[in-house]
C-alpha positions in Angstrom: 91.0 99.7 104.0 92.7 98.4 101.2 91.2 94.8 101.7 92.8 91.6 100.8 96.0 91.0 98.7 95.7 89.7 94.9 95.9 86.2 94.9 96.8 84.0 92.2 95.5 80.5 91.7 97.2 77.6 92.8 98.7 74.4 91.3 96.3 72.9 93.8 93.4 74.5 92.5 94.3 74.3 89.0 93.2 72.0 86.0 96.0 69.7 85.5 97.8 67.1 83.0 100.5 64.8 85.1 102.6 62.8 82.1 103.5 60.4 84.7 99.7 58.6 85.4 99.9 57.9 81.8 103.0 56.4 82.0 101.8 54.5 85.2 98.3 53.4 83.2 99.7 52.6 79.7 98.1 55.1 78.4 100.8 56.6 76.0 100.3 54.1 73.4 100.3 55.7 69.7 96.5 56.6 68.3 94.9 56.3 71.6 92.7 59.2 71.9 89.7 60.4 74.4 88.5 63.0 76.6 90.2 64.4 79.8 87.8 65.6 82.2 87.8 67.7 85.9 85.0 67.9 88.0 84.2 70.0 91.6 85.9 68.5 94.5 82.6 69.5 96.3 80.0 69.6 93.6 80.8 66.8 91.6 80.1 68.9 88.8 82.2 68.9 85.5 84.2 71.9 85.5 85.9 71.6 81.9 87.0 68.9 79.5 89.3 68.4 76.7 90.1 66.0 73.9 93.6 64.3 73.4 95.0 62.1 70.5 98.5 60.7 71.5 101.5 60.7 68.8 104.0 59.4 68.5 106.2 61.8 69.9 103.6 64.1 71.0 100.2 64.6 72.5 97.6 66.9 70.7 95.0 68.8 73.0 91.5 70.2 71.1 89.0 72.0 73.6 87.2 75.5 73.2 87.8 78.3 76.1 86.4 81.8 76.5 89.6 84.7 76.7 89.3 86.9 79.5 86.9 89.6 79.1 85.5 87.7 76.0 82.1 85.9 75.9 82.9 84.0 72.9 83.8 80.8 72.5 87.0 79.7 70.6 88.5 76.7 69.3 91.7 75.8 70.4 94.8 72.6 69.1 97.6 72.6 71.4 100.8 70.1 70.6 103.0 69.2 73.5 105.6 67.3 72.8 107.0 64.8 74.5 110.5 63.5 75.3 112.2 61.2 77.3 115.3 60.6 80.0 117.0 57.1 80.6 116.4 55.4 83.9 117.8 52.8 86.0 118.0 48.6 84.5 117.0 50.5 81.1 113.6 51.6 81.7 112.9 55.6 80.2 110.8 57.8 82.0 108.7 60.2 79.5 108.2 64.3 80.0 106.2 66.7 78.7 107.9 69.7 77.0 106.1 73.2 77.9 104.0 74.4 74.7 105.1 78.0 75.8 108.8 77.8 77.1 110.0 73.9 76.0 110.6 73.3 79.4 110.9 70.0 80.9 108.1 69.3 82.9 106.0 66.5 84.4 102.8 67.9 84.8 101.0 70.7 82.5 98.3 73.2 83.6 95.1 74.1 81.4 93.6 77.5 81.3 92.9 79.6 77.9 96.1 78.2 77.2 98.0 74.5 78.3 101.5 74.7 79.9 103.7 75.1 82.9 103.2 76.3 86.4 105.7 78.7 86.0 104.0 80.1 82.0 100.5 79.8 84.1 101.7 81.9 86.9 100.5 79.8 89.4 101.8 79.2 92.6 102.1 76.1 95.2 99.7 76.5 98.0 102.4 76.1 100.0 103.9 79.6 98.9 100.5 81.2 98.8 100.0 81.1 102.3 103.8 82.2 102.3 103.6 85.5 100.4 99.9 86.4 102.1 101.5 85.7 105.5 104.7 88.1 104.7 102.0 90.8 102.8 100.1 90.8 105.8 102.8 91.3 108.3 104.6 93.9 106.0 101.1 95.9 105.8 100.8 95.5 109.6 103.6 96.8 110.9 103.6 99.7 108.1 100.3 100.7 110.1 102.3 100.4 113.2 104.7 102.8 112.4 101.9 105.3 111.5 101.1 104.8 115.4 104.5 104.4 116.9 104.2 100.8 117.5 106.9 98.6 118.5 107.2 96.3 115.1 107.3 92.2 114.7 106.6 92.1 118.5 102.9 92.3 120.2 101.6 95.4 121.3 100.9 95.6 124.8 99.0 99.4 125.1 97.2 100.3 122.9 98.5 104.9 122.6 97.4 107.1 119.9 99.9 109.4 118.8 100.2 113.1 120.2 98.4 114.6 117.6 96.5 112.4 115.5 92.5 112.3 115.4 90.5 109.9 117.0 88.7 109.2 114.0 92.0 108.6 112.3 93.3 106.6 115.0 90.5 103.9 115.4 90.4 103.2 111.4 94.2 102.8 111.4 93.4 100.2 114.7 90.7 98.3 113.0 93.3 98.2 109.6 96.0 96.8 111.7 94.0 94.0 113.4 92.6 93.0 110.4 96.5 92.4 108.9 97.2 90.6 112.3 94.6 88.4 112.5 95.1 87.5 108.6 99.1 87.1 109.4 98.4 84.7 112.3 95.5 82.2 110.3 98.1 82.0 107.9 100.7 81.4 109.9 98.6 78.6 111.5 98.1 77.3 108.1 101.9 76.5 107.5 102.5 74.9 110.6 101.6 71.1 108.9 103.7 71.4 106.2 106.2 72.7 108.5 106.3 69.9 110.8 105.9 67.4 107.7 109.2 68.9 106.7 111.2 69.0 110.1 109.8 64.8 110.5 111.1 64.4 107.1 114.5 65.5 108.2 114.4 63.8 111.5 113.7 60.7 109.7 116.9 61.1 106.9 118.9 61.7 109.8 118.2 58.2 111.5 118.2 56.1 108.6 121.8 57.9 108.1 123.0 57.4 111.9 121.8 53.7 111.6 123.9 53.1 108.4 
């Protein structure tokens, strides 16, 4: 059995830097420094920290991170710079531009390196359980047409094919209903947002119909 798809981490999983709470808290005032800190949603344990020194028209990061495969420690300044978009009655909202790409973004994401979700490679959760459910069902129903299964309907008996081993035949079951059970705990995982999504709708359409 192959076993379980790679999986990449998640923005919800990640180590993260939101632009906006330190707009919210006052915090972008020029020569304010500190230390930014995560901890273990579970643990309470500090899981990595970071120092910062704001700029004027950027923020300057200083931590120390191990590369992949590498055991030792390096020292690391990262400058993202920051700029700004006009808002309504004259107020400016303030934006981090990617280290990597200069993209506009709101929130930056700390690994080795600090910048976007899309430089990081990360994904929403959202379209995790997405692309697992679709990998799943597309690696189920490529079993099933080793068996001559109907596909993307349920199997109601269970034949093995004129030919193949019995041996054979029971691996490629156990395969397949470990793909099917995988496809439907993530489809059950989807279903919140889902209906978050359709109540958001339901909602835009009666504030419009009461207009």
């Amino acid at each position: 059995m192959s076993g379980y798809y790679n999986r990449k981490m998640t923005t919800e999983e990640a180590k993260r830097i939101d632009i906006r709470e330190w707009q919210r808290n006052n915090d972008l005032q020029n020569g304010n420094s500190g230390e930014l800190s995560w901890r273990n949603s579970r643990t309470k344990e500090i899981t990595g920290s970071i120092s910062f020194e704001v700029k004027t028209d950027c923020l300057v990061f200083s931590y120390r991170a191990k590369r992949h495969n590498d055991q030792h420690w390096q020292n690391y300044k990262v400058i993202a710079p920051l700029t700004y978009t006009s808002c309504n009655y004259g107020n400016s909202r303030v934006w981090f531009m990617c280290p990597r790409c200069s993209k506009r973004v709101a929130i930056l994401y700390v690994n080795t390196q600090i910048a976007c979700r899309t430089c990081q490679r990360l994904n929403y959760a959202s379209q995790q359980k997405t692309k697992g459910m679709c990998q799943d069902q597309d690696r189920m129903n490529k079993i099933r047409q080793k068996l001559n299964w109907p596909l993307y309907q349920d199997v109601l008996f269970r034949t093995k094919p004129k030919g193949m081993h019995y041996k054979t035949f029971y691996h490629l079951v156990k395969e397949h209903d470990f793909y099917e059970l995988s496809y439907w705990e993530s489809f059950g995982a989807t279903m919140p947002s889902l209906f978050a999504k359709l109540n958001d709708i339901k909602q835009s359409l009666k504030r419009a119909a009461n207009k």
